[in-house]
C-alpha positions in Angstrom: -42.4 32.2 -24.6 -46.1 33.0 -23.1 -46.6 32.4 -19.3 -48.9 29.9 -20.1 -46.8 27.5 -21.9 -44.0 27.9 -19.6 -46.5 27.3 -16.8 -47.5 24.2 -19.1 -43.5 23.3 -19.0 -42.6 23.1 -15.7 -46.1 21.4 -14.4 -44.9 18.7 -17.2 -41.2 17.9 -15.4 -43.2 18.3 -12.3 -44.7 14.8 -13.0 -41.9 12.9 -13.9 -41.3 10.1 -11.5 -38.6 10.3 -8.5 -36.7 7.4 -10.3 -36.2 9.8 -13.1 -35.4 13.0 -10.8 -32.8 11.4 -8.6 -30.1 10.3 -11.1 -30.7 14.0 -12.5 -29.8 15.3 -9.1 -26.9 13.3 -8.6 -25.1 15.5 -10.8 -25.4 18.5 -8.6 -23.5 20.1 -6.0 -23.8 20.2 -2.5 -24.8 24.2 -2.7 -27.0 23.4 -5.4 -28.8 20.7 -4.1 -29.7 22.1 -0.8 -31.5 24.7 -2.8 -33.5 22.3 -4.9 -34.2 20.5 -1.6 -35.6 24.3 -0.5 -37.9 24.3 -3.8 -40.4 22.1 -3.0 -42.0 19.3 -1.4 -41.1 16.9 -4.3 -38.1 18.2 -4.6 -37.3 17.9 -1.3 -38.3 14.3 -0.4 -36.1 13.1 -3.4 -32.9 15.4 -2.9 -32.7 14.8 1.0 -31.6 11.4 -0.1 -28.8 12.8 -1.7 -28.1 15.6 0.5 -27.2 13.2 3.8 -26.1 11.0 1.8 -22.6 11.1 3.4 -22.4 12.9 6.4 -19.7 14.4 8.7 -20.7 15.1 12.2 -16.9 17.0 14.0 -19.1 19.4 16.6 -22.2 18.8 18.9 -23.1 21.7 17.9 -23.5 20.4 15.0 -25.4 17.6 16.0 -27.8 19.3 18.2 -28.8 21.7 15.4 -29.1 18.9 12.7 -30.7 16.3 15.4 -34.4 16.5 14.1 -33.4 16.5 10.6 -31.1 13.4 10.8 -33.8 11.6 12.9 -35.9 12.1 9.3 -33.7 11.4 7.0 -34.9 8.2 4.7 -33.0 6.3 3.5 -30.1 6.7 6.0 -27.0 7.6 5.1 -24.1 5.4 3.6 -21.0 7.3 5.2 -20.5 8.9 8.4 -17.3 10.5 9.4 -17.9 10.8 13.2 -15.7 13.1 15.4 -16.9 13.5 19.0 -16.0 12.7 21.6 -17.5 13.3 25.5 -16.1 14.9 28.1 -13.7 12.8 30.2 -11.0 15.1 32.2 -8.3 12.3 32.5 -8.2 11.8 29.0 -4.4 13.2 27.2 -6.9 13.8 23.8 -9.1 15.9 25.8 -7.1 17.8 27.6 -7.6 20.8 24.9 -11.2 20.7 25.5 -12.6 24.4 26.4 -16.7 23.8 26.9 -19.2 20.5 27.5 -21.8 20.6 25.1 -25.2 19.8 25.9 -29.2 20.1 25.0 -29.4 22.9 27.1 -26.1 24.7 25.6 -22.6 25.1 26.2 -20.7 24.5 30.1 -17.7 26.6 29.8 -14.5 24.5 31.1 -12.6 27.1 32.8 -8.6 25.5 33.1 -8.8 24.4 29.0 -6.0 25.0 26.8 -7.4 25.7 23.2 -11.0 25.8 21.8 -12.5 22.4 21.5 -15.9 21.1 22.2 -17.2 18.0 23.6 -21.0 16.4 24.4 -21.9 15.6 27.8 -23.8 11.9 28.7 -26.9 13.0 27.6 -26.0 14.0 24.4 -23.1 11.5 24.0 -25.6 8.9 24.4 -28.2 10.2 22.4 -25.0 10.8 19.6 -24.4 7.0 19.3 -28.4 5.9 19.7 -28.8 7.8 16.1 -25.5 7.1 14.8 -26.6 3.0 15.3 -29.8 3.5 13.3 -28.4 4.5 10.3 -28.2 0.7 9.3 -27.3 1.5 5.7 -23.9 2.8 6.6 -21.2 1.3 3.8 -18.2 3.7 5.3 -17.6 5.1 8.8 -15.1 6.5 9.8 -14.0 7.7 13.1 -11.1 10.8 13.6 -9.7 12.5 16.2 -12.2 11.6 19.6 -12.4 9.4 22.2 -13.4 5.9 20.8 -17.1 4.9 22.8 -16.7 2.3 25.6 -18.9 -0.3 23.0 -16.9 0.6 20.1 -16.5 -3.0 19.1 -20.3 -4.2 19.3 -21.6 -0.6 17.0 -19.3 -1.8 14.1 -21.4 -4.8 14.4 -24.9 -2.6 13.7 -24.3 -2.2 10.6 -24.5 -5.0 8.2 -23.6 -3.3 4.9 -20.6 -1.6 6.4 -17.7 -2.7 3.8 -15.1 0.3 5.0 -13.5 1.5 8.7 -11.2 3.8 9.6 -10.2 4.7 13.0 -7.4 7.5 12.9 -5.9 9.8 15.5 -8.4 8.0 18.2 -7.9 7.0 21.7 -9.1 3.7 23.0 -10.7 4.4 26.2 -10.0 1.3 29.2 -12.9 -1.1 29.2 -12.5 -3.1 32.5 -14.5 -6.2 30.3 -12.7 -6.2 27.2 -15.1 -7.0 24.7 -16.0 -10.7 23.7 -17.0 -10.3 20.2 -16.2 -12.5 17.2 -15.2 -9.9 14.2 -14.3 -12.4 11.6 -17.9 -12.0 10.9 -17.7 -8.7 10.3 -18.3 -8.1 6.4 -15.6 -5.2 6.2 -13.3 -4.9 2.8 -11.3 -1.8 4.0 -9.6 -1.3 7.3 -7.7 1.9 8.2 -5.6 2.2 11.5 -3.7 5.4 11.8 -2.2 7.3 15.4 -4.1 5.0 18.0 -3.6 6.4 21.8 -4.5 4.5 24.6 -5.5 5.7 28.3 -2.6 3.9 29.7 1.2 4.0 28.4 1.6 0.5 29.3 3.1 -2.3 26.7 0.3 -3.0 24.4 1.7 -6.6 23.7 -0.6 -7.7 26.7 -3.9 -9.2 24.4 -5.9 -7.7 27.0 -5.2 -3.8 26.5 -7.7 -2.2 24.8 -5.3 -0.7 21.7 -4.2 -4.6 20.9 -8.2 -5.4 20.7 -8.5 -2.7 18.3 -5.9 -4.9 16.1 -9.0 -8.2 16.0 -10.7 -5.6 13.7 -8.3 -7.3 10.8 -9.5 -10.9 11.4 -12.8 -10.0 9.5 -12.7 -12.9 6.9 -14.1 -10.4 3.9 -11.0 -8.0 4.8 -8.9 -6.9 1.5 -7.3 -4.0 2.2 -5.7 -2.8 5.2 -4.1 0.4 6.8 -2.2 0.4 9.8 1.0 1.7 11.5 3.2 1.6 14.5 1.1 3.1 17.0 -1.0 -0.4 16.4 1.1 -3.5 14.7 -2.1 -5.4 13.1 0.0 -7.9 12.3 1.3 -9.3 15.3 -2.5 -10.8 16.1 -2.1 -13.1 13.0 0.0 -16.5 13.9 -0.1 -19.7 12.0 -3.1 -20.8 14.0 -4.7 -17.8 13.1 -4.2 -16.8 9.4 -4.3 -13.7 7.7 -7.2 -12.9 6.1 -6.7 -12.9 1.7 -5.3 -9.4 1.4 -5.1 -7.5 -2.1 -3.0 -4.0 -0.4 -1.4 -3.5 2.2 -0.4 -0.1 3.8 2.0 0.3 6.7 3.3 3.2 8.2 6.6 2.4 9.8 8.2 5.5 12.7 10.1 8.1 11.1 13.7 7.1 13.4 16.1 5.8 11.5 18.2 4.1 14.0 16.4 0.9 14.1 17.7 -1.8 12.2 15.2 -4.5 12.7 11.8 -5.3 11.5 8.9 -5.2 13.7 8.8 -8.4 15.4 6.4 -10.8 13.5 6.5 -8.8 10.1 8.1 -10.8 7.8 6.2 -14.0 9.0 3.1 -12.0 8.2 4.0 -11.0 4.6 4.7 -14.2 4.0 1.6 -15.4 4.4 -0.1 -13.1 2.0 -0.2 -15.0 -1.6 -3.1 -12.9 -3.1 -1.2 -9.6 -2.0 -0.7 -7.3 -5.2 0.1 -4.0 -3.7 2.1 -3.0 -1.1 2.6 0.8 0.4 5.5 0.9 3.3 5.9 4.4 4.5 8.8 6.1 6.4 11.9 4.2 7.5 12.1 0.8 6.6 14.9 -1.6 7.4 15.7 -4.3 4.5 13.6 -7.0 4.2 14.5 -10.5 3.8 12.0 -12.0 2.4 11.9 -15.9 0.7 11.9 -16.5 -3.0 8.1 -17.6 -2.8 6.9 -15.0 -0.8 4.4 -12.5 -2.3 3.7 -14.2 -5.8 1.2 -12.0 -6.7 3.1 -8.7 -5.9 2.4 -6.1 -8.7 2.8 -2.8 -7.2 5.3 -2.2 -4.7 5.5 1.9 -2.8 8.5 1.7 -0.6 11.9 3.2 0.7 15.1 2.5 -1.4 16.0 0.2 1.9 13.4 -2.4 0.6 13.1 -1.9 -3.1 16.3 -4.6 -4.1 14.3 -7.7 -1.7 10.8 -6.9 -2.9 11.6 -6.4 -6.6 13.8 -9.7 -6.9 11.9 -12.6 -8.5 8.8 -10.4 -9.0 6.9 -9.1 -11.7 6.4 -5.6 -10.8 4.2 -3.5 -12.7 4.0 -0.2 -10.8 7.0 0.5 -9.1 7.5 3.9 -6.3 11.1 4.7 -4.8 9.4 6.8 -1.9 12.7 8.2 -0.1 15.4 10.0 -1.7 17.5 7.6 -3.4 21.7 8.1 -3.8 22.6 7.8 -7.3 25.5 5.0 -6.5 23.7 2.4 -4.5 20.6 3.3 -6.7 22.4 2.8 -10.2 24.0 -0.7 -8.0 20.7 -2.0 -6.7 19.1 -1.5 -11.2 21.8 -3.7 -11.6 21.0 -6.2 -9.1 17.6 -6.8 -10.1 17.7 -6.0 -13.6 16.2 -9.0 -15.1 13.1 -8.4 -12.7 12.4 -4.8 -14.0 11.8 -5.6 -17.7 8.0 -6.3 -16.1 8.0 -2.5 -14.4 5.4 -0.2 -16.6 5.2 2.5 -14.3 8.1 4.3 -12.5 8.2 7.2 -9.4 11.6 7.6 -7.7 12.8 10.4 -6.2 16.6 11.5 -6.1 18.4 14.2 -4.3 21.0 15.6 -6.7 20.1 14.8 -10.2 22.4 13.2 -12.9 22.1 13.5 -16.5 22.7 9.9 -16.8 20.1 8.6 -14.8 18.0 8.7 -18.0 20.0 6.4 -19.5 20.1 4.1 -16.9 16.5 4.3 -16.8 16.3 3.3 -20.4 18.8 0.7 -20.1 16.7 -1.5 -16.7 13.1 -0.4 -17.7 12.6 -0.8 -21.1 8.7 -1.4 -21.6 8.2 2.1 -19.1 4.8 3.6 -20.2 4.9 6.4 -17.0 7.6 8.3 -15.8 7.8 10.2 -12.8 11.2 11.4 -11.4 11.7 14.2 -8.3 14.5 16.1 -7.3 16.3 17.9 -5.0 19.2 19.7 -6.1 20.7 20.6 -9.4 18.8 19.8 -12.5 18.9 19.0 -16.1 21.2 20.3 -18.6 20.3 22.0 -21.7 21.6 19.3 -23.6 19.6 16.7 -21.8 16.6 18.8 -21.8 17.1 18.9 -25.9 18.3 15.4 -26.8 15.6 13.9 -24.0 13.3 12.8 -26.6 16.2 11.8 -29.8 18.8 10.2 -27.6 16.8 8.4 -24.3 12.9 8.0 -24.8 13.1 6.9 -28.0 14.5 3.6 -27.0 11.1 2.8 -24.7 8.5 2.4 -27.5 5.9 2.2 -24.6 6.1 5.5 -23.0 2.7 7.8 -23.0 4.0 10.4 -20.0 6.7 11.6 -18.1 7.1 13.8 -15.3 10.1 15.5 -14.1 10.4 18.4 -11.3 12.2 19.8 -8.4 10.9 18.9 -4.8 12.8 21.6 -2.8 13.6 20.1 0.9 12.4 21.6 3.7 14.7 23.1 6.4 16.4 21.0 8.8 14.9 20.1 11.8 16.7 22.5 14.9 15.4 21.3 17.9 14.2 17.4 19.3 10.8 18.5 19.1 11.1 19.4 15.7 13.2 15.6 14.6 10.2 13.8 16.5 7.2 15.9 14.6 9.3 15.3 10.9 7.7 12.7 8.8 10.0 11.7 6.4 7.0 10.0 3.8 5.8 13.8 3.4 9.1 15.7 4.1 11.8 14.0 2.0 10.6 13.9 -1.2 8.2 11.4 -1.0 4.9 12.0 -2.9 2.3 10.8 -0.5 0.3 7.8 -1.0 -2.1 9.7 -2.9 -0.1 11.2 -5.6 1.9 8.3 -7.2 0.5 6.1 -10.1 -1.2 3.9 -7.4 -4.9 4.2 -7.5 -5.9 5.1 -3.7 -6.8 2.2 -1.9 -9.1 4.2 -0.1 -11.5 4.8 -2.4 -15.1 5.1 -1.4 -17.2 7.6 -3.3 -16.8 11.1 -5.3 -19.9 13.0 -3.6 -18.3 12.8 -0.4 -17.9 16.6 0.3 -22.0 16.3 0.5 -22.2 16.8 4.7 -23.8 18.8 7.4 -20.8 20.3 8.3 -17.7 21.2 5.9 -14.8 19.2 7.7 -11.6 22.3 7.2 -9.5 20.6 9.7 -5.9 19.9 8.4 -5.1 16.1 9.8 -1.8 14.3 8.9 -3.3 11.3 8.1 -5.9 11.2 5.0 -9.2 10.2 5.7 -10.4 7.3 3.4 -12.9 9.2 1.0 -12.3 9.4 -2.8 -12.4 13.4 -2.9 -9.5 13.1 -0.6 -7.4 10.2 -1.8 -6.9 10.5 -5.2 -5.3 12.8 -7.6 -6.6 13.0 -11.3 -3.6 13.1 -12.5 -1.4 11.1 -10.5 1.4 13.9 -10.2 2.1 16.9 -8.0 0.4 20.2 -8.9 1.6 21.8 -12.0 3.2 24.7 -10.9 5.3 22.4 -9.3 6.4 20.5 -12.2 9.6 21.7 -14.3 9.1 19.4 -16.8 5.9 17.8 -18.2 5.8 15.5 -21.4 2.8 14.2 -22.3 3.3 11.4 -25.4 0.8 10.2 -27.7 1.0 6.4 -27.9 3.0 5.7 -31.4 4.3 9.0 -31.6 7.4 9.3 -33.1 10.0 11.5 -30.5 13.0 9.9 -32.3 13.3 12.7 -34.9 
């Protein structure tokens, strides 16, 4: 091709309008659209938009380097995953902290334990005046810092915001708590995960900050909501102030197991949840005794063996997850309790320690209209013979089935110290597939571009932060070089021969 025509070529795509150019450069990746944002002016002003799009601000280093480019960015961004915090000595979250960043450069903290970096006034202040003017935030999320004293009020700067998170945060003492109205709020998501307070004292008290977090959840546009013991949402919801209409519900209950009772207020709270259709309960969960009329519009239930028998009787389950290892006994007991309410169940996770041969069959007998399968163990395995006759002498019989899943989880050592018992999560440890890998869409999704940032976020935190790229796994199953077995079935195939 002559220079010329080429020449002709590219001056010919040069014209085409930005409205044309953008959904072409959505398709790219980060790397590759910074360097289209490098190749010209044109470029630039319409990739820039995609480029900031989401943004994760975890240094202030990172913030003072990116300050004048932020300041420019048009339109603003529509998530922001914010974690700094400034420097406060008494804090327990800071006490890690190992330099004060500010305009002028880094203040070395001499008696710090551990490199970690926060802002000083100045640059804290300045930190929250630009966070505020990106008024077309939809997500925000806030990890792992010091919470700002007008926390409550900058959730309100944002009208389109429609998902908040708050995880592994400490709620500094306000001395006037806050006297702001969030049922106005126009949130749809709400995530709560590992909130510390200043003060160790009982949080019951509706004045401490940590329970004012909880108002959060009286936005009247709330659907889904994430919370766990560290703050018990629902204890601010009473008959004279309802429950906003949830669709899922996630709650992380403590990893002990030698409490027998339900959170005070719990059960009153489910019950007043009539549009709820899924419901996550993580860790230890003591039975739940729930009435006939409760939860009509249950669908998808993720839960402990503990609670499966109450929540499955007189509903019709769809998606059903055994999250905790199961024993076969009480397990092949409580199919038999319910089994007239499992006909309904298409799609099935449980995981058992020591696997049986005949827990097929008892699969086929209780589920039969199963479409997904997913089964973990512990010890032992499956025969040959099982292995062989799985498809002639069990599937066969459900007609529905397009996939099942069968592998070893091996268990992780036993804990030998206290130290060790209270760090153990038994969601992640036992067995349990995380929220994100069972046949449950996340309910945090948000957006697939979200690794799009100013700074790549490597950290390793325990609790998943509410992005798309994060939350959900393709193919709704652990990793294959985990799985031992893995049947994939055409719909109408015949396996019976």
């Amino acid at each position: 091709m002559s220079t010329a025509a080429s020449s002709s070529k590219v001056t010919s795509s040069m014209t085409l309008p930005n409205e044309l150019w953008l959904p072409i450069f959505e398709y790219l990746p980060p790397r590759s659209l910074r360097n289209v944002v490098l190749t010209s002016k044109k470029f630039h002003a319409v990739a820039i938009r995609l480029l900031y799009k989401h943004l994760i601000l975890t240094s202030p280093t990172s913030f003072v380097t990116a300050r004048s480019a932020l300041s420019s960015i048009q339109p603003s961004p529509h998530a922001l995953l914010l974690s700094i915090s400034p420097f406060v000595r008494t804090v327990e979250q800071l006490q890690e902290a190992v330099a004060v960043v500010s305009f002028d450069g880094l203040k070395p903290i001499t008696d710090a334990y551990q490199p970690s970096l926060v802002a000083d006034t100045a640059l804290y202040n300045t930190l929250l005046s630009q966070v505020t003017s990106f008024t077309s935030l939809r997500q925000l999320v806030f990890r792992g810092m010091i919470l700002p004293g007008n926390f409550h009020s900058i959730v309100h700067d944002f009208p389109h915001l429609h998902d908040l998170a708050v995880v592994h945060c400490t709620v500094p003492f306000v001395r006037a708590p806050p006297d702001i109205d969030h049922t106005s709020l126009n949130i749809e998501t709400l995530t709560l995960l590992d909130i510390r307070a200043t003060s160790r004292s009982d949080d019951d008290d509706m004045n401490l900050p940590r329970t004012h977090l909880r108002l959060l959840a009286k936005a009247s546009t709330l659907r889904t909501l994430t919370y766990d013991h560290t703050v018990w949402v629902h204890r601010i919801f009473t008959s004279s102030s309802p429950s906003p209409p949830l669709t899922a519900l996630d709650v992380k209950f403590p990893v002990q197991k030698d409490r027998p009772r339900v959170p005070m207020g719990f059960i009153p709270f489910l019950e007043t949840l009539p549009s709820l259709q899924t419901l996550i309960l993580r860790n230890h969960v003591p039975a739940l005794s729930l009435s006939s009329s409760a939860l009509p519009a249950l669908c998808a239930i993720s839960a402990p063996f503990s609670a499966i028998t109450s929540l499955c009787s007189g509903r019709s389950i769809v998606k059903l997850d055994i999250r905790d290892e199961a024993v076969l006994t009480p397990l092949y007991k409580a199919f038999a309790e319910v089994h007239s309410d499992l006909s309904t169940v298409q799609e099935l996770s449980l995981f058992v320690g020591d696997w049986d041969d005949e827990l097929m069959l008892a699969i086929v007998v209780h589920f039969p209209n199963l479409t997904k399968l997913q089964i973990r163990y512990a010890r032992g395995g499956p025969s040959e013979d099982t292995i062989i006759g799985m498809g002639s002498r069990t599937l066969y019989a459900l007609p529905h089935l397009v996939s099942v899943h069968i592998f070893c989880i091996p268990l992780p050592p036993l804990p030998q110290n206290f130290l060790e018992t209270n760090n153990l999560d038994d969601d992640t440890a036992y067995g349990a597939p995380g929220i994100d890998d069972t046949y449950f869409q996340s309910m945090h999704d948000i957006d697939l571009d979200t690794d799009t940032s100013l700074e790549q976020d490597n950290s390793d935190d325990d609790y998943s932060i509410p992005y798309r790229c994060r939350a959900r796994n393709s193919h709704n199953t652990l990793p294959a070089i985990y799985q031992d077995i893995d049947m994939d079935l055409d719909v109408g195939m015949d396996i019976g021969t």
